[in-house]
Residue frames as qw, qx, qy, qz and C-alpha x, y, z in Angstrom:
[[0.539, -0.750, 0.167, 0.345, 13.18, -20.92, -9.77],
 [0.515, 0.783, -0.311, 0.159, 16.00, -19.28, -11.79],
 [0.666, -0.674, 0.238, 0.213, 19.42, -20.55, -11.01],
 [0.419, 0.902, -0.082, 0.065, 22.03, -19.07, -11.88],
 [0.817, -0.228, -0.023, 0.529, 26.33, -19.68, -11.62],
 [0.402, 0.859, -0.093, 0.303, 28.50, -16.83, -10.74],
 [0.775, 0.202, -0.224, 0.555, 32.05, -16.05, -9.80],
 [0.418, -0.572, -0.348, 0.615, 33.41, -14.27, -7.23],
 [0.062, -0.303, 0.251, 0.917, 33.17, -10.01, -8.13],
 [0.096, -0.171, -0.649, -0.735, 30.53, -11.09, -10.34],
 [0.294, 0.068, 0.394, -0.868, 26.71, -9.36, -9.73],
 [0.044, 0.534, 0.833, 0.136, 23.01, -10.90, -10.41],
 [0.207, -0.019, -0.003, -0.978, 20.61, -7.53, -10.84],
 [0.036, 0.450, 0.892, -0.040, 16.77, -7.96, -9.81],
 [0.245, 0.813, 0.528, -0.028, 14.61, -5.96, -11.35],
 [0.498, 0.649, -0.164, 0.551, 16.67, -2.28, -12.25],
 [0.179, -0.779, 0.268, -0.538, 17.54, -0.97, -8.50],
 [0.815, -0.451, 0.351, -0.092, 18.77, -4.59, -6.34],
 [0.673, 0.522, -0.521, 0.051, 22.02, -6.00, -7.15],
 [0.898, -0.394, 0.184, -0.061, 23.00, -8.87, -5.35],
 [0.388, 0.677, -0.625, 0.027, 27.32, -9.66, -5.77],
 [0.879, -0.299, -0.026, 0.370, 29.23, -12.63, -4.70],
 [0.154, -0.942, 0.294, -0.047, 31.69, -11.14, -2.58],
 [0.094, 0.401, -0.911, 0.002, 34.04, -14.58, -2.08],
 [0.907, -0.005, -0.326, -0.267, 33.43, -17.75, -2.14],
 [0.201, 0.449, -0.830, 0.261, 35.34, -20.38, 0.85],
 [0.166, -0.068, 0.972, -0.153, 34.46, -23.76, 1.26],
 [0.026, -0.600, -0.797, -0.070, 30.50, -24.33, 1.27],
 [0.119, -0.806, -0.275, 0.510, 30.00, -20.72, 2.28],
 [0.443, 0.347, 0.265, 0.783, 29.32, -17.56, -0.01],
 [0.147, -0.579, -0.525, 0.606, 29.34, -14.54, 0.55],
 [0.096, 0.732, 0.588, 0.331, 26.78, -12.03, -0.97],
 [0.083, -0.160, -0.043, 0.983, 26.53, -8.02, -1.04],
 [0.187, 0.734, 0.642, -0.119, 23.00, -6.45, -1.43],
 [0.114, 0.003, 0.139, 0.984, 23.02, -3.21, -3.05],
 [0.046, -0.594, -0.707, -0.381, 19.25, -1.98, -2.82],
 [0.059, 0.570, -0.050, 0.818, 17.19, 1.17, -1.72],
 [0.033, 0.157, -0.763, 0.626, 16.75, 1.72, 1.45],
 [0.623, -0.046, 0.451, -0.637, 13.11, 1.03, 1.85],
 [0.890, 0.115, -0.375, -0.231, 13.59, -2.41, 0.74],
 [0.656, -0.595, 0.435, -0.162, 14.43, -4.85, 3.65],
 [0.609, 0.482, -0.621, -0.107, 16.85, -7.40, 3.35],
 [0.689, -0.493, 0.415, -0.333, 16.85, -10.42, 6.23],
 [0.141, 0.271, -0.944, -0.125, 18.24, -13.62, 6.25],
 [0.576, -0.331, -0.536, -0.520, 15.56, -15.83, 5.89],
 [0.494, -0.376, -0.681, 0.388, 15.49, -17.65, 9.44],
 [0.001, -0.343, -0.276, 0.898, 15.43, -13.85, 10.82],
 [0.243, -0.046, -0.059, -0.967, 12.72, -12.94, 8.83],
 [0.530, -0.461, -0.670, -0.243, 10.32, -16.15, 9.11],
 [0.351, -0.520, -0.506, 0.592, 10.66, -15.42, 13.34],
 [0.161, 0.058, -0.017, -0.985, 9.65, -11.17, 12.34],
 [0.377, -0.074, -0.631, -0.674, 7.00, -13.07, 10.57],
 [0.545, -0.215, -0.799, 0.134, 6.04, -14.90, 13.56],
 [0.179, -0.299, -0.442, 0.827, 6.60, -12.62, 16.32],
 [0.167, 0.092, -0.081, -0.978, 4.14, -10.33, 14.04],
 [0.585, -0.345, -0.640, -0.358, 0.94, -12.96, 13.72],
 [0.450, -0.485, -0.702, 0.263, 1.40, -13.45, 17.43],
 [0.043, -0.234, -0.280, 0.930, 1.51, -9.71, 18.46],
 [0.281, -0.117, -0.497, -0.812, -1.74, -9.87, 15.85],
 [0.586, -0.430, -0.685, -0.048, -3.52, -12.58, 17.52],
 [0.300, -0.269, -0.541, 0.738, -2.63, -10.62, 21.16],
 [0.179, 0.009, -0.011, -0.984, -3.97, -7.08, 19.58],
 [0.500, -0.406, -0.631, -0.432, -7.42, -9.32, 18.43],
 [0.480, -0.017, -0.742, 0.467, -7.36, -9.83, 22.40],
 [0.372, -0.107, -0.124, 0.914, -6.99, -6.41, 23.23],
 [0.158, 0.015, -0.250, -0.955, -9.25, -5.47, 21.12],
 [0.450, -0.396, -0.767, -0.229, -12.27, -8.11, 21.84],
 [0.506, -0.333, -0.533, 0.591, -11.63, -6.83, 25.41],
 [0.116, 0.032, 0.137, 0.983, -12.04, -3.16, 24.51],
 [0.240, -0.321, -0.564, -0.722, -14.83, -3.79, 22.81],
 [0.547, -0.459, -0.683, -0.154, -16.36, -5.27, 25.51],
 [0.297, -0.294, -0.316, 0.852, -15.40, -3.02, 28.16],
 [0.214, -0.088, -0.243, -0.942, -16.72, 0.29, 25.76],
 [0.413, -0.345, -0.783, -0.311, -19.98, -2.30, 25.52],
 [0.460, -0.516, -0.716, 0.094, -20.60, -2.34, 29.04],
 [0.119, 0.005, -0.091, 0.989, -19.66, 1.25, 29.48],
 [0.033, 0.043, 0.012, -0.998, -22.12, 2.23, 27.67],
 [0.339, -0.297, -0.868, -0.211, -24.37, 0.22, 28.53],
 [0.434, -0.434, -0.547, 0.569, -24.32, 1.24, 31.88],
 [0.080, -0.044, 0.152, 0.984, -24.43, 5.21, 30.66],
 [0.440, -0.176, -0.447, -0.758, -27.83, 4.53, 28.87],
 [0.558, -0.463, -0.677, -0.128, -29.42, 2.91, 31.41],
 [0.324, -0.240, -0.223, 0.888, -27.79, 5.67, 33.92],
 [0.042, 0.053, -0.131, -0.989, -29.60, 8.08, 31.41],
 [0.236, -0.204, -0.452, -0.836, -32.83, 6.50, 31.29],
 [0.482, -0.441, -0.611, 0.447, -32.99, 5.77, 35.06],
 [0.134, -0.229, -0.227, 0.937, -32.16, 9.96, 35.50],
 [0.376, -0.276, -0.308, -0.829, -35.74, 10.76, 32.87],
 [0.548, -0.298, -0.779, -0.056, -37.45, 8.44, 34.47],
 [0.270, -0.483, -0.465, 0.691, -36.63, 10.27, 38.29],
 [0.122, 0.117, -0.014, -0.986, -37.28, 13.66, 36.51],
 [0.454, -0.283, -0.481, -0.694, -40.60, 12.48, 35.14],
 [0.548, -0.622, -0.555, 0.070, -42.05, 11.31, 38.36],
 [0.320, -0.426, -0.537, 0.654, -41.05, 14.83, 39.57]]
């Protein structure tokens, strides 16, 4: 971990295109400016571990979804092919 001391106005740069300022500084609390492009998110952590969360469980639901599918489609087409070789079966015995 890099740690670093700066002063209010004064900027930290992360890699060439994210600059991160201290905006003020009062009491325990600083505050912080992001400068970065726009397809780079920026979250407080707590908000992004719960994205992070909310997105395994919608993952684990879709597996669900999708076990359920399968099996549905399965017995579809089960049912189809045994539809279709129930219908040769009548033609050949006429």
């Amino acid at each position: 971990m890099l740690v670093l001391t700066r002063k209010s106005d004064e900027s930290v740069m992360v890699g060439s295109n994210i600059e991160i300022k201290v905006l003020g500084i009062r009491g325990d609390q600083v505050s912080l400016g992001f400068t970065a492009p726009h397809e780079i998110s920026i979250y407080r952590k707590e908000v992004y571990e719960a994205i992070q969360k909310e997105n395994i469980q919608a993952v684990k639901r879709g597996e669900g979804e999708l076990e359920k599918l399968k099996n549905s489609l399965g017995q579809h087409f089960a049912r189809r092919k045994t539809d279709h070789t129930n219908e040769r079966r009548d033609e050949q015995a006429n």
